[in-house]
N, C-alpha and C positions, 0 to 999 in steps of 0.2 A: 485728669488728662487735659481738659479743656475748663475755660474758664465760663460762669455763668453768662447767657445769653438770653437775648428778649427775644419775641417775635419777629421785630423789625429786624433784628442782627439775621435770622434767618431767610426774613424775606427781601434783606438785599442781597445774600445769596443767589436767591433763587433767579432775582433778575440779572446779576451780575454771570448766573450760567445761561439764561436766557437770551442775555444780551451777546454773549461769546457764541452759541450757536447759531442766531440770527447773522451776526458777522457771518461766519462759514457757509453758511446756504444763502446767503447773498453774491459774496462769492462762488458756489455752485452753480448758481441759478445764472450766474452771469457768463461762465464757461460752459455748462453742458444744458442750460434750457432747452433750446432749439431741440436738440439732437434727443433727447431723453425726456420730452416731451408724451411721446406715446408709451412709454416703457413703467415713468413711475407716477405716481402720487404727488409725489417733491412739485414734480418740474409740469405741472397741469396748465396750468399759466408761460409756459415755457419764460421765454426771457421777461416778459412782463413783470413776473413779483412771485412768492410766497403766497400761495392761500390761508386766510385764515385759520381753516379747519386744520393745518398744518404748524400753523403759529400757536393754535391751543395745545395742540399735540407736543410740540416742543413744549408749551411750557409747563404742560404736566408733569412732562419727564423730568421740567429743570426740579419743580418739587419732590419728586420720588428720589431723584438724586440726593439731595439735601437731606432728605429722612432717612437715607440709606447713611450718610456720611453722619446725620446723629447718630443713629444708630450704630456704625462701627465704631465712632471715636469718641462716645463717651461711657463711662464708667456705670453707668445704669443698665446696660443690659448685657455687655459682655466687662468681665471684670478683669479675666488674669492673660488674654492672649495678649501677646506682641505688637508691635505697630505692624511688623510686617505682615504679621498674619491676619491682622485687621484690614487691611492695605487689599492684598491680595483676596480676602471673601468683599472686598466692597466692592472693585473693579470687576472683579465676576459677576456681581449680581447683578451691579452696572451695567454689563455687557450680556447678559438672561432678560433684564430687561428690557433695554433698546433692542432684540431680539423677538422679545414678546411684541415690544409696538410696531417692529418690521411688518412683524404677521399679521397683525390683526389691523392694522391701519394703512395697509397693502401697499408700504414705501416703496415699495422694489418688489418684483415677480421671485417670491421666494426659491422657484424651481430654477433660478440663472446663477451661476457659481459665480459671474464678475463682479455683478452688483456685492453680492456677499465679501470677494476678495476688496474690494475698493474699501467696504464697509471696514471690515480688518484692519488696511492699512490707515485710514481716515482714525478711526479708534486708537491703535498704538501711537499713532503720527501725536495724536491730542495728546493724548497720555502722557509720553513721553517728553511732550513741550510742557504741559503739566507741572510734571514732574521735576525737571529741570530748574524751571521756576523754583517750586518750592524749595528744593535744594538750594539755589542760589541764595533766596527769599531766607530759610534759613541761618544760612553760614553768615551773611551779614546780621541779622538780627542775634546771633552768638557773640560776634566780633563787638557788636556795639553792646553786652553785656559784659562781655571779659572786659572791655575800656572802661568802662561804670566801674566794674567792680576793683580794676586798676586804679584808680583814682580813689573811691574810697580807703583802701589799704594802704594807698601811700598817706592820704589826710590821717587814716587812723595813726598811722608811722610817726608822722611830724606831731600828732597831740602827743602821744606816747613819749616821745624823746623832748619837748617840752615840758615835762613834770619833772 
């Protein structure tokens, strides 16, 4: 399903999700610091910045992610499910684990239903721009094979009709 990969291939991964969520909670931090200050974790520093302990925490998660998406998308530990059904248990586990680091690294007062709804829609919101992407990401990277391989079939055509 996937092509062989080094370390490095996975640890620019990691920062490349690191770096996408540092975007997001920079932007957080720069609209709801002040105000959500006393509420989470996140926003301790209010407008000031991101703490560390916060910044590890992210980037834990960017590699638990990355081992999550080995693990679903290549052919060593699940062999005969679907993409979508790979798809669908990665995004779950995804979302059990940023769940587990809610609780236990007390982002948010687990007992307030908003934070959780925000979480939800922050999550699909991602997901879904995600997704789109790759679709996009996709359909061209097709298009620029079906062209290749246009082109080769007409070359093979003109040696063909030149014998």
């Amino acid at each position: 399903m996937e092509e062989r990969k080094s370390i490095l291939d996975y640890g620019a991964q990691v920062l490349c999700i690191f770096g996408f969520t540092m975007v997001c909670m920079m932007v957080f931090v720069g609209l709801f610091g002040e105000m959500a200050r006393e509420v989470s974790g996140f926003f301790v520093l209010g407008k000031e910045g991101i703490s560390l302990a916060v910044m590890a925490e992210f980037l834990l998660l960017s590699v638990i992610i990355v081992f999550l998406q080995f693990f679903f998308f290549t052919d060593c530990f699940i062999k005969k499910l679907p993409v979508i059904g790979r798809t669908l248990l990665m995004v779950l586990s995804i979302l059990a684990v940023m769940s587990g680091f809610i609780v236990v690294f007390d982002w948010f007062p687990i007992n307030m239903w908003q934070p959780w709804v925000m979480f939800l829609l922050c999550f699909l919101l991602c997901f879904g721009g995600s997704l789109g992407i790759s679709v996009v990401k996709t359909r061209l990277e097709n298009r620029r094979l079906q062209e290749a391989l246009d082109r080769m079939r007409e070359q093979k055509d003109v040696e063909n009709s030149g014998k």
